[in-house]
N, CA, C and O of each residue as an XYZ file, in Angstrom:
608
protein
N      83.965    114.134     42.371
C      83.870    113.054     43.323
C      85.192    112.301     43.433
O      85.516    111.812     44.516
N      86.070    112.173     42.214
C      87.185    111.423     42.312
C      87.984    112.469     43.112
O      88.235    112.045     44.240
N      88.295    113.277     42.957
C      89.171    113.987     44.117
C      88.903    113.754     45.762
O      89.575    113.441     46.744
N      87.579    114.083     45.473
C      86.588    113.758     47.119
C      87.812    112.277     47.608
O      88.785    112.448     48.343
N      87.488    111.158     47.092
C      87.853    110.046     46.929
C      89.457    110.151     47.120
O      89.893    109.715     48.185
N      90.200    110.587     46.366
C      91.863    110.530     46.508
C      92.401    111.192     47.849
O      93.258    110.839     48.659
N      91.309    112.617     47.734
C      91.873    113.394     49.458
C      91.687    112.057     50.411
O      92.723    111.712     50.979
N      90.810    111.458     50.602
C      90.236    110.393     51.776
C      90.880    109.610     51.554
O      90.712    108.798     52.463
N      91.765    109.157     50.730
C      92.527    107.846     50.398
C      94.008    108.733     51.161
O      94.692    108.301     52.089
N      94.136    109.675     50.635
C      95.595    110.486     50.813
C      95.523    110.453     52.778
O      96.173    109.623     53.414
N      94.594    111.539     53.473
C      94.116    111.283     54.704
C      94.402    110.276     55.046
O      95.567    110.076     55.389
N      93.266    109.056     55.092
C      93.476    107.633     55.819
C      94.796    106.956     55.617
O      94.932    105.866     56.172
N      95.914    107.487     54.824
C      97.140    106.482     54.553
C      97.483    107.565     55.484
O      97.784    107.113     56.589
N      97.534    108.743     55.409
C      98.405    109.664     56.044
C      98.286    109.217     57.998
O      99.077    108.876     58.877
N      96.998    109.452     57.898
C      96.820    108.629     59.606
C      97.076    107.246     60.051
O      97.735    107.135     61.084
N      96.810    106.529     59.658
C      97.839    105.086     59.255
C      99.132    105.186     59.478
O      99.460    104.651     60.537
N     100.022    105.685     58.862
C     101.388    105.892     59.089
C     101.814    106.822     60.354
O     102.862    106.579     60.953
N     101.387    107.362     60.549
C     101.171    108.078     61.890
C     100.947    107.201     63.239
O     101.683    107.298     64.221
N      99.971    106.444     63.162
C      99.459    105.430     63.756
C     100.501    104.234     64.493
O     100.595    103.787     65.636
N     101.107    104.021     63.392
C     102.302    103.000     62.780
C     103.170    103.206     63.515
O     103.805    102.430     64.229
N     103.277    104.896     63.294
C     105.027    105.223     63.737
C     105.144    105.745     65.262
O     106.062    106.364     65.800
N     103.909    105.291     65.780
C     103.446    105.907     67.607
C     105.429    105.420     68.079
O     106.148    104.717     67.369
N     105.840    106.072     69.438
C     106.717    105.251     70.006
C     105.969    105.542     71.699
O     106.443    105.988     72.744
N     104.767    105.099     71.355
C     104.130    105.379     72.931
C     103.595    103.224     72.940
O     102.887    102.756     73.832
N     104.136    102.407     71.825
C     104.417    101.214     72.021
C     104.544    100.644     73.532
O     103.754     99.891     74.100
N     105.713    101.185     74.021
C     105.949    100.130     75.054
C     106.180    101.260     76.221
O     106.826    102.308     76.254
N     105.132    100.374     77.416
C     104.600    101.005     78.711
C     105.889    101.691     79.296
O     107.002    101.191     79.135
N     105.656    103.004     80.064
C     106.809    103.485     80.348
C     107.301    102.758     81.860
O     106.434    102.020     82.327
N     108.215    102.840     82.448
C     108.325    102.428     84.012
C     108.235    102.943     85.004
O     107.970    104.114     84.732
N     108.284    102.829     86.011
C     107.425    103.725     87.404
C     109.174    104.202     87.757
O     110.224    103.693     87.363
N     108.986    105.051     88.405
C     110.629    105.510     89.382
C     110.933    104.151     90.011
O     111.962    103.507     89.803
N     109.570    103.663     91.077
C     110.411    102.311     91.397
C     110.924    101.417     90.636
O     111.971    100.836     90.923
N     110.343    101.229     89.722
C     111.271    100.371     88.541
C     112.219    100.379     87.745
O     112.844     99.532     87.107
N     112.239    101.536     87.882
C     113.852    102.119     87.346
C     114.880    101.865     88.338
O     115.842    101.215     87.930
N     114.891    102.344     89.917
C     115.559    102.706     91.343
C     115.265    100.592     90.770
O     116.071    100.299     89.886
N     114.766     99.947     90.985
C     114.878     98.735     91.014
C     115.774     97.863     89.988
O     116.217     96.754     90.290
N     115.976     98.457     88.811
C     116.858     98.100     88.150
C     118.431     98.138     88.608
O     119.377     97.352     88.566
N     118.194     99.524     89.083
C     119.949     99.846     89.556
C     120.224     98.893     90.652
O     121.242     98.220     90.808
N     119.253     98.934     91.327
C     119.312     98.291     92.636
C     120.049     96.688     92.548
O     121.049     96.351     93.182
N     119.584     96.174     91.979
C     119.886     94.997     91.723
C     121.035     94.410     91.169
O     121.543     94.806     90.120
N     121.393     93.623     91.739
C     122.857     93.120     91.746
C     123.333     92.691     93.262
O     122.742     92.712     94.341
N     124.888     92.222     92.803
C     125.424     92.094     94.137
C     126.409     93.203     94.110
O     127.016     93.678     93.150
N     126.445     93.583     95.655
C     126.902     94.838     96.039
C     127.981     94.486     97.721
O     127.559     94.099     98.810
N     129.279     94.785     97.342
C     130.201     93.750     98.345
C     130.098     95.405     99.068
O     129.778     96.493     98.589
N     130.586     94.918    100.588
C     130.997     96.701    101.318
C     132.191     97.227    101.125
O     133.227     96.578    100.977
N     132.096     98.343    101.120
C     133.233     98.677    101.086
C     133.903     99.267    102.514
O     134.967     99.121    103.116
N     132.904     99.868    102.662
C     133.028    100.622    104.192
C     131.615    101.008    104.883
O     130.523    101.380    104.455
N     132.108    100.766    106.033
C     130.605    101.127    107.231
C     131.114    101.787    107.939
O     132.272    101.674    108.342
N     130.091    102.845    108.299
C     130.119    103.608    110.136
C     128.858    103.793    110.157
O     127.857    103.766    109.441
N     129.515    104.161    112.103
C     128.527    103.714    113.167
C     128.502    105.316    113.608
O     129.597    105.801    113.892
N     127.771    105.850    113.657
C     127.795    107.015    113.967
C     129.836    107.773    114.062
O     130.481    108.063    115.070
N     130.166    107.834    112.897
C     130.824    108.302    112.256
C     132.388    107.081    112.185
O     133.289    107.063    111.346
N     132.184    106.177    113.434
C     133.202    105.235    113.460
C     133.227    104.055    112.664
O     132.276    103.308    112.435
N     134.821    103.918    112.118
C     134.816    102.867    111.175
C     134.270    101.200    111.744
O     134.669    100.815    112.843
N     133.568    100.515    111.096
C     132.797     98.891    111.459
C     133.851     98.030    110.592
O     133.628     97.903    109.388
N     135.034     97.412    111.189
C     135.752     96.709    110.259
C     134.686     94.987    110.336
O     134.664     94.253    109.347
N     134.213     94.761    111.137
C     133.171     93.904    111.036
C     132.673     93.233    109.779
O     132.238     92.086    109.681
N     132.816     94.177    108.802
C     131.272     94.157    107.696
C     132.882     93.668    106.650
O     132.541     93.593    105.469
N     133.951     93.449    106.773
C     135.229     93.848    105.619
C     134.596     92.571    104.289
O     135.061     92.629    103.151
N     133.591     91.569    104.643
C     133.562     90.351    103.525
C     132.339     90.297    103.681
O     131.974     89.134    103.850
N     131.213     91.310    103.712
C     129.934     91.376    103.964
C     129.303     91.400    102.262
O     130.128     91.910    101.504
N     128.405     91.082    101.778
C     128.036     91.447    100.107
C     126.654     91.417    100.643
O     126.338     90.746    101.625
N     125.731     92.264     99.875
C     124.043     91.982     99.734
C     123.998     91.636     98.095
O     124.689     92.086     97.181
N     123.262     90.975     98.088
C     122.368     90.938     96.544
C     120.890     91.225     96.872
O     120.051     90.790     97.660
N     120.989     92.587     95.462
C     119.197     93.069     95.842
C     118.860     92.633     94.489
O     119.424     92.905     93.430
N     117.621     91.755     94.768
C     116.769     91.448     93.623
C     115.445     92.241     93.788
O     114.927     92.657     94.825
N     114.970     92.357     92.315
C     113.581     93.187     92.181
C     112.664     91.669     92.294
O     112.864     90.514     91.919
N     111.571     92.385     93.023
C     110.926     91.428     93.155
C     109.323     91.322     91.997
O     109.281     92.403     91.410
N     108.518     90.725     91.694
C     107.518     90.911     90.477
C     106.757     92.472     90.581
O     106.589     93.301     89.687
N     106.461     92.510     91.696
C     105.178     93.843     91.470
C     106.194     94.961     91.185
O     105.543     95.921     90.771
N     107.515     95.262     91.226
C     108.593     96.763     91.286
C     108.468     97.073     92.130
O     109.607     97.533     92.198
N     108.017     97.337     93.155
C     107.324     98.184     93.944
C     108.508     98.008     95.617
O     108.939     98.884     96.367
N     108.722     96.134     95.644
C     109.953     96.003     96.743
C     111.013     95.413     96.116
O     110.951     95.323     94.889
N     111.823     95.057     96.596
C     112.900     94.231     96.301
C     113.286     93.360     97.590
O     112.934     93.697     98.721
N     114.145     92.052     97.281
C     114.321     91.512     98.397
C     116.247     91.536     98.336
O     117.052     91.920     97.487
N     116.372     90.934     99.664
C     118.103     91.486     99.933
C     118.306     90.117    100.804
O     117.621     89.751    101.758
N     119.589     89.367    100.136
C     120.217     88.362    101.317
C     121.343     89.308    101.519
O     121.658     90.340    100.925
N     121.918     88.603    102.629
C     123.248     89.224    103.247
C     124.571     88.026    103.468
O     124.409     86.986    104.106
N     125.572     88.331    102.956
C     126.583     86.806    103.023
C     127.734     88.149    103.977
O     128.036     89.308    103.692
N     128.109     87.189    105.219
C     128.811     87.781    106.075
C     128.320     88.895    107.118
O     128.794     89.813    107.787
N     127.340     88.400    106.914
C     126.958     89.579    108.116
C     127.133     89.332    109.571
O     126.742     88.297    110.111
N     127.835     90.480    110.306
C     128.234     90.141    111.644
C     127.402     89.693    112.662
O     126.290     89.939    112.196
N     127.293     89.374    113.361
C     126.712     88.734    114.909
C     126.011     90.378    115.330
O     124.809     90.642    115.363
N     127.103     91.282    115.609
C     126.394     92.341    116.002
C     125.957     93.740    114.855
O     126.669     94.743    114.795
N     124.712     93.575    114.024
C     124.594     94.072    112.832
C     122.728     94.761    113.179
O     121.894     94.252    113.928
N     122.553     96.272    112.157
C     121.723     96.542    112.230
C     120.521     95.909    111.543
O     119.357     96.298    111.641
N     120.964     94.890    110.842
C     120.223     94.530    110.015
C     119.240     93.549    110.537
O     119.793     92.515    110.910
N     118.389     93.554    110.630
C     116.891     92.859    111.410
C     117.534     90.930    111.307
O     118.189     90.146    111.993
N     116.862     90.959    110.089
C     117.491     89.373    109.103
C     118.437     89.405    109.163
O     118.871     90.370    108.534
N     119.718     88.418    109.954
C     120.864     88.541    109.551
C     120.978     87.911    108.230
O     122.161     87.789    107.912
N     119.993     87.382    107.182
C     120.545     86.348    106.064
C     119.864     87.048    105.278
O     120.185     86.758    104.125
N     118.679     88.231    105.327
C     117.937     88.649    104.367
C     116.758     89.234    104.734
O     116.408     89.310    105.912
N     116.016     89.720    103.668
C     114.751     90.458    103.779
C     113.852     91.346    102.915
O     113.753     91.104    101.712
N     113.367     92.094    103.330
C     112.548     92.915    102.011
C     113.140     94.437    102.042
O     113.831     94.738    103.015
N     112.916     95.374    101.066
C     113.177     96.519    100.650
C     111.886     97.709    100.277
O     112.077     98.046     99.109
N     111.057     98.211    100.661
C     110.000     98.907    100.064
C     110.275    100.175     99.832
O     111.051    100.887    100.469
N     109.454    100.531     98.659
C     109.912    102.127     97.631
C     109.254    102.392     98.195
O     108.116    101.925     98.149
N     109.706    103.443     99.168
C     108.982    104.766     99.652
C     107.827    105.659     98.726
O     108.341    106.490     97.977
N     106.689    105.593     98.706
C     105.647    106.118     97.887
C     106.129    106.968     97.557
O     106.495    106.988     96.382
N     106.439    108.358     98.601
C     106.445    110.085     97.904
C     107.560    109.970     97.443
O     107.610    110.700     96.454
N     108.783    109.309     97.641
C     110.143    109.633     96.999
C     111.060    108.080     96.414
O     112.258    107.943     96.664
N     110.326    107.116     95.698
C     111.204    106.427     95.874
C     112.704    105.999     94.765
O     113.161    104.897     94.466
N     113.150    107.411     94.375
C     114.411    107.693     93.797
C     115.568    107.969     95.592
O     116.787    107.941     95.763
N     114.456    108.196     96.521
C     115.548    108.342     97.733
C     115.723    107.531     98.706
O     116.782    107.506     99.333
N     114.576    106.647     99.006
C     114.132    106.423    100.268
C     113.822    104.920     99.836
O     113.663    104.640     98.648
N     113.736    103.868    100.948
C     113.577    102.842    100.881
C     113.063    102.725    102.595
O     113.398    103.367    103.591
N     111.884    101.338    102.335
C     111.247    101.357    103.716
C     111.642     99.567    103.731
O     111.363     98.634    102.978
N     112.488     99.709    105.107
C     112.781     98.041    105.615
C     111.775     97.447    106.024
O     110.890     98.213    106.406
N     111.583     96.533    106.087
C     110.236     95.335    106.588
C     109.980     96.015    108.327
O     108.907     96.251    108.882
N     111.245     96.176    108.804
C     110.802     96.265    110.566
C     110.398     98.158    110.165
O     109.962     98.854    111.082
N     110.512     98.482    109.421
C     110.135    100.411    109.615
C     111.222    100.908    109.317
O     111.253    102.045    108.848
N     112.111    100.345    109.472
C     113.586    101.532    109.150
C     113.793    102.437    107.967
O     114.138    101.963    106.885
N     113.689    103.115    108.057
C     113.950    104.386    106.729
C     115.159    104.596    106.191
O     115.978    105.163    106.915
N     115.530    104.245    104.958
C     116.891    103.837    104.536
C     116.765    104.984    103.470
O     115.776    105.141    102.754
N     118.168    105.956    103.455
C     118.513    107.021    102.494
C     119.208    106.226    101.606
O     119.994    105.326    101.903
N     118.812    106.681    100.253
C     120.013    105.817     99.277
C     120.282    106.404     98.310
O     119.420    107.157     97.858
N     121.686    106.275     97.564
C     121.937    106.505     96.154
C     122.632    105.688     95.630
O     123.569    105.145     96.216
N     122.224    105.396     94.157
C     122.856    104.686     93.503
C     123.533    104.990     92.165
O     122.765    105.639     91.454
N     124.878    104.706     91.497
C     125.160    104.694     90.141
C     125.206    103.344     89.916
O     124.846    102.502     90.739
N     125.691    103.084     88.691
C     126.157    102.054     88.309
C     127.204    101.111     88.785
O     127.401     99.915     88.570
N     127.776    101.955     89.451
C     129.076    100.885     90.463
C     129.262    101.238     91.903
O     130.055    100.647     92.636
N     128.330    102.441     92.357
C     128.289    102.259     93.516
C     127.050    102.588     94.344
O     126.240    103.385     93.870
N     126.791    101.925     95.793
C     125.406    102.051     96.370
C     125.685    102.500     97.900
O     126.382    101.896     98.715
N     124.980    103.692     98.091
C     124.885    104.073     99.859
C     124.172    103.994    100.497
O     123.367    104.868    100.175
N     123.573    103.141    101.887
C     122.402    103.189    102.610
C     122.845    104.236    103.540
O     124.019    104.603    103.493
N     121.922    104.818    104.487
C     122.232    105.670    105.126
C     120.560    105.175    106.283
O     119.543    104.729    105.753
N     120.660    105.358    107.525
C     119.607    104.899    108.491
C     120.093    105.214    109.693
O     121.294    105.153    109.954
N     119.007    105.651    110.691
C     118.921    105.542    111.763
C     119.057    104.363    112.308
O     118.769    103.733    111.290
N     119.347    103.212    113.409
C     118.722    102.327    113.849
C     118.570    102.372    115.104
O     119.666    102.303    115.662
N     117.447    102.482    116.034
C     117.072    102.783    117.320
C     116.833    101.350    117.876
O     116.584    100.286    117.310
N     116.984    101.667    119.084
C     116.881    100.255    119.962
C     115.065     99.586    119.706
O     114.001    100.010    120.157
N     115.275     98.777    119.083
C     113.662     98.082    119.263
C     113.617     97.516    121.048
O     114.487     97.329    121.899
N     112.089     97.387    121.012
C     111.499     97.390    122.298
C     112.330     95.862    122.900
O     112.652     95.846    124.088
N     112.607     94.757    122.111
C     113.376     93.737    122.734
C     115.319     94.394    123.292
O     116.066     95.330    123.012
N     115.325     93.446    123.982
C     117.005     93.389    123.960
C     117.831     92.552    123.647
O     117.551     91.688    122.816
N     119.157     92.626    124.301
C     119.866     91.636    124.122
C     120.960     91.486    122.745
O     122.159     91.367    122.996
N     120.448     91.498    121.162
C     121.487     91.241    120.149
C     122.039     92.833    119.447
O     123.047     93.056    118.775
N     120.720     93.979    120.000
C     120.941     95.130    119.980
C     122.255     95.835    120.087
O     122.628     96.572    119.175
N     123.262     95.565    121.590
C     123.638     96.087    122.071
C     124.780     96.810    121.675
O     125.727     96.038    121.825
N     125.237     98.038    121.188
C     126.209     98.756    120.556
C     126.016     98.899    119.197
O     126.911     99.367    118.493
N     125.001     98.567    118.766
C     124.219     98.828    117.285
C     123.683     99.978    117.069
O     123.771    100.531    115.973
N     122.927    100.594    118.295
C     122.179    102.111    118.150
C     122.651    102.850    117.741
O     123.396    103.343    118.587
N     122.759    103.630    116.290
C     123.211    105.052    116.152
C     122.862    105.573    114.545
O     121.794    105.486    113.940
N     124.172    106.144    114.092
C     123.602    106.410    112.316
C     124.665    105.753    111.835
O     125.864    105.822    112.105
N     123.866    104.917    110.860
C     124.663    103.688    110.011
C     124.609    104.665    108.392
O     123.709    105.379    107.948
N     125.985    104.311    107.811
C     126.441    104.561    106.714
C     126.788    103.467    106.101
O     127.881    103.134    106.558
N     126.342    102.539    105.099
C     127.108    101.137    104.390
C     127.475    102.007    103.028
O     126.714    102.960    102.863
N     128.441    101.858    102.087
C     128.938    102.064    101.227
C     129.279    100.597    100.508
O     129.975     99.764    101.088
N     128.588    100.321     98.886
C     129.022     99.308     98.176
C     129.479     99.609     97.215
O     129.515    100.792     96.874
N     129.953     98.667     96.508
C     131.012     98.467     95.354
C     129.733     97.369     94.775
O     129.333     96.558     95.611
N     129.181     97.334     93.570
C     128.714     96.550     92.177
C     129.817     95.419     92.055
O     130.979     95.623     91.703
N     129.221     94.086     92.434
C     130.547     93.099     91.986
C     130.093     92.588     90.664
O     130.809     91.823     90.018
């Protein structure tokens, strides 16, 4: 019986320490929350085009993208943004992680589908922007936008 007894003592410490030494501790993060980490910061331009032409426009333009609580969007002000700009908000707005891909893709508040990559020091949007049904602040904005940032 005392053996009975020492195996079950030996066992229950043995699973215990096992137990102990889990590293499944702390919750893992979603892709958006990762893509939201990088994301964030301020990010000055470096360079824009407009369907392949240089936008000296944007030369003192910066966004700062903050994650916002759920991971899931982020929000974006804009300091310098031009008069004639694709950007809906000229002062700011929201960012949404594309469900099926959001290591690529980002969805703007008005629909715009934004391609992106990021490292550590640098960030690329990439978008269509088509004439919305209003007019008027549109005009010479329509085409494929490229922004390129620099991490300040």
């Amino acid at each position: 019986m005392t053996n009975f007894i020492r195996i079950f003592i030996l066992l229950l410490a043995a699973a215990l320490t096992q137990t102990a030494c889990s590293d499944d501790d702390s919750p893992s993060q979603t892709a958006a929350e990762e893509q939201a980490e990088k994301l964030t910061g301020r990010w000055k331009v470096t360079t824009v085009t407009l369907d392949g032409a240089t936008q000296e426009a944007y030369a003192e333009t910066i966004f700062t993208l903050s994650s916002l609580t759920s991971g899931t969007n982020m929000s974006y002000t804009i300091e310098g943004n031009p008069d004639q700009s694709p950007w809906r908000v000229s002062s700011g707005g929201r960012l949404f992680f594309d469900a099926q891909d959001p290591t690529k893709y980002l969805m703007r508040e008005d629909d715009v589908r934004i391609s992106y990559e990021v490292t550590e020091t640098t960030l690329i949007f990439e978008f269509t922007y088509a004439e919305p049904s209003t007019t008027g602040r549109v005009t010479g904005i329509v085409g494929e936008w490229k922004f390129v940032f620099t991490k300040q």
